[in-house]
N, C-alpha and C positions, 0 to 999 in steps of 0.2 A: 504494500500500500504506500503511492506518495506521499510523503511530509505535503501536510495540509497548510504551512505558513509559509512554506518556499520561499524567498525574496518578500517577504514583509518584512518591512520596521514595525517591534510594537516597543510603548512604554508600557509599564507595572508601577503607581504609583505604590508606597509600601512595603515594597518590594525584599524587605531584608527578612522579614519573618512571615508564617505562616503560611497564612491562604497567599497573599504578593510572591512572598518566596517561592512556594509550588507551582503556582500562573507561570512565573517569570521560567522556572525550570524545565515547564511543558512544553510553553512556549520555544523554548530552544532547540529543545528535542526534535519538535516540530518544522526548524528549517528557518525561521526567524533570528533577522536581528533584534538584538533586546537593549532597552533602554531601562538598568534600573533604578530605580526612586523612590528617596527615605528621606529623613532628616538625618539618619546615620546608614554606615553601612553595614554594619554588622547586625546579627541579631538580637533582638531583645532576649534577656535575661531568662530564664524558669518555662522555656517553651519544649514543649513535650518531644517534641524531634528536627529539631532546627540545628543542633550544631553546634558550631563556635567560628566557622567560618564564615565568609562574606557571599553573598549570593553570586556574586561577577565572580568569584573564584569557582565557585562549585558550575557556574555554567560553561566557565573556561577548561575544568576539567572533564565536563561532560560532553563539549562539543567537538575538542582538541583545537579550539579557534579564537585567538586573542581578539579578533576583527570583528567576532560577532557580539561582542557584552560591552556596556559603557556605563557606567556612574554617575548619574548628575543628582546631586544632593537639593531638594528640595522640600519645604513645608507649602501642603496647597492649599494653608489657608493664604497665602501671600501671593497675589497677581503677579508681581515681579518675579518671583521663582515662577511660575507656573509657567507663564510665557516665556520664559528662560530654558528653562527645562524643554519647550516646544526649539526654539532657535536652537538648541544645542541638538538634540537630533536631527532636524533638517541639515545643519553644517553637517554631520558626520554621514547622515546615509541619502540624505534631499526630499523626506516625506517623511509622514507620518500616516499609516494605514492600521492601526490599530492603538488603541487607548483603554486600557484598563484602569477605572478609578477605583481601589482597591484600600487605599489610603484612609484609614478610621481608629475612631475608639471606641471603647465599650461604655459601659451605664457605671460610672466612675460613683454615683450618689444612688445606693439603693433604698429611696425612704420614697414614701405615697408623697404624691404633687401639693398636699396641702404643709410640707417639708419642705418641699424642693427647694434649696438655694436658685437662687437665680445666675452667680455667676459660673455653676455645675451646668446649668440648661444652656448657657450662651456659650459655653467652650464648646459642649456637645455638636452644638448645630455649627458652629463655626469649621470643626474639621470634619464632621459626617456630612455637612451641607453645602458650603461653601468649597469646601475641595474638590468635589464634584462639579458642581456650578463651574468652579474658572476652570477645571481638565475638560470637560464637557467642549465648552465655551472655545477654548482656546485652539482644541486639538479638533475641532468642527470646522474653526478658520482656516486651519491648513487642509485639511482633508478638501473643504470647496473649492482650494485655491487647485486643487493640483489635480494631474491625470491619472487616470487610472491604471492600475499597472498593465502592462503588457498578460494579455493571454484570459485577465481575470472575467471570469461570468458574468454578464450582463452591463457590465461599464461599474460595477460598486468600488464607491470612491474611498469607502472606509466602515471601518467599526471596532463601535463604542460600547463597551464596558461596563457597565457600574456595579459599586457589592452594596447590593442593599440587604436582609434579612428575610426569616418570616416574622418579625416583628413588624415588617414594612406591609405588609399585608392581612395580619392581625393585630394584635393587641397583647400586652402584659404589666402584671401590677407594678408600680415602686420603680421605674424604669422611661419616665414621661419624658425624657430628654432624648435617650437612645430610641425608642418608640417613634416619636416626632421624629426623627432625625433620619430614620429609614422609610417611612412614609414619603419625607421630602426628596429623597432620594429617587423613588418609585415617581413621582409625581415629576421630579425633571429627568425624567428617561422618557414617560409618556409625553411628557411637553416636548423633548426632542426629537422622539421619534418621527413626530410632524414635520416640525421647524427643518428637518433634514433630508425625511423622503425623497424631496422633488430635486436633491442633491445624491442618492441614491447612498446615501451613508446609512449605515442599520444605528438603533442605538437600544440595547436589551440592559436586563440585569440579573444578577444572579441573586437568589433568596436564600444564601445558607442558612442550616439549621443548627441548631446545637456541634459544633467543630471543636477539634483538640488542638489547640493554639496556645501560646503564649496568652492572648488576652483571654483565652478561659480556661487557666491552668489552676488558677484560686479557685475558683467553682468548681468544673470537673475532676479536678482530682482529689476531691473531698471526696471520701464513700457514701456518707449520709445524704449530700445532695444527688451523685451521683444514681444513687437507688432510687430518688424520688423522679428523676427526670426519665433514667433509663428505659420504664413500663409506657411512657409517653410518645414511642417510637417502635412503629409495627418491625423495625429490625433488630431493633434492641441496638444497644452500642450508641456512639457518637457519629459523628463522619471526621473525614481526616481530610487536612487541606489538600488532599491530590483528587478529592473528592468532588472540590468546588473548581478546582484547575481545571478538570477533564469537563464539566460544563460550559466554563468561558473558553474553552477553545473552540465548542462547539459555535459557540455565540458570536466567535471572531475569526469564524472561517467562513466560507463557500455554501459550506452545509447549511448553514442558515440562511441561504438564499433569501428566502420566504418567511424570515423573520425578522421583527422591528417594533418595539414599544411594549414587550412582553417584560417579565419574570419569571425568571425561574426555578422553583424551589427545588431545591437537594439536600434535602431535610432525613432520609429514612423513614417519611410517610408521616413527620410530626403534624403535619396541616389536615391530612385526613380525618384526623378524628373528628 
């Protein structure tokens, strides 16, 4: 079977841990050059299978190709990086054909909304909502500016990304920040998906469910919680970020011709009940 990202450039904001880390190293696998993107580049601390090395090294030894991985350090709550981050790809490969906004945090204040601090709910939406908005935004500029690749199905100029939850499409208690925050997520995929169309650029999202990552290593690997959630999932277990990888490739390939403004959950069936 062909590598399904041949000659694509994509970014991975995020990119140094977990679900970004796993994209970033599917993606590679895949035939792609990779652009990755943190505020560091190492991984975060207490992650379940992450490492201790750098994503660009592990993709440098997985591809044998120092030409295909590149590092640009960026926070996307900050327009400057974000656009920055855009110009520095273009310099290196001359496009941008894929865009993973990958880049979040988790429900840092777990107390009911009549608690909520307020500068807990402004940080949330600031990097779950805004990061998105300006990757979105910015990596849509270049995608209309530019041709489409040689060979690719239908003239599609690009696609786009987003990690939003099943919080983003349901609901949960003591959580009103991260909740809101993937909602909004969900709500500018749908708003792009439009805005883009008639540009033939896709823009999906992916809806993990419960994942073994660094930002739910405090949770999940508690037993007591872990028991409570575990019955919550017709397969039992958690998913693992190569779980959510293998969906957003789906979502930033060919295959998804005939897809744009969706979600999609990869949960182990948590939304079913």
């Amino acid at each position: 079977m062909p590598s399904r990202l041949t000659n694509k450039t994509a970014i991975i904001t995020g990119s140094s841990s977990g679900i970004g880390r796993a994209t970033a190293l599917l993606f590679a696998r895949e035939g792609a050059n990779i652009v990755c993107s943190d505020i560091r580049d190492l991984p975060r601390a207490g992650g379940f299978n992450d490492g201790e090395t750098s994503t660009v090294d592990e993709i440098k030894a997985v591809v044998g190709n120092d030409n295909k991985v590149m590092f640009v350090k960026c926070d996307t709550r900050s327009k400057d990086d974000v656009e920055n981050l855009i110009k520095e790809t273009v310099g290196r490969w001359g496009r941008v054909d894929i865009m993973v906004n990958n880049a979040g945090i988790g429900e840092l204040t777990p107390v009911p909304i009549y608690d909520y601090p307020e500068d807990g709910f402004t940080n949330c939406l600031d990097v779950n909502v805004k990061g998105v908005f300006l990757g979105t935004k910015y990596a849509a500029r270049q995608m209309r500016a530019q041709e489409p690749l040689p060979g690719v199905r239908n003239g599609d100029k690009g696609w786009i990304v987003n990690l939003a939850s099943i919080v983003g499409v349901g609901g949960q208690g003591n959580a009103v920040a991260y909740v809101a925050s993937k909602h909004a997520v969900m709500g500018i995929t749908k708003t792009a998906a439009w805005d883009l169309a008639p540009d033939l650029i896709h823009v999906n999202a992916v809806c993990p469910g419960y994942t073994r990552t660094s930002m739910t290593q405090e949770a999940l690997g508690n037993d007591e919680i872990a028991r409570v959630l575990e019955p919550m999932h017709p397969f039992r277990g958690f998913g693992e970020p190569e779980d959510i990888a293998r969906a957003a490739l789906f979502l930033a390939s060919e295959d998804a011709s005939w897809v744009t403004g969706h979600g999609l959950a990869v949960d182990g069936g948590y939304l079913s009940r």
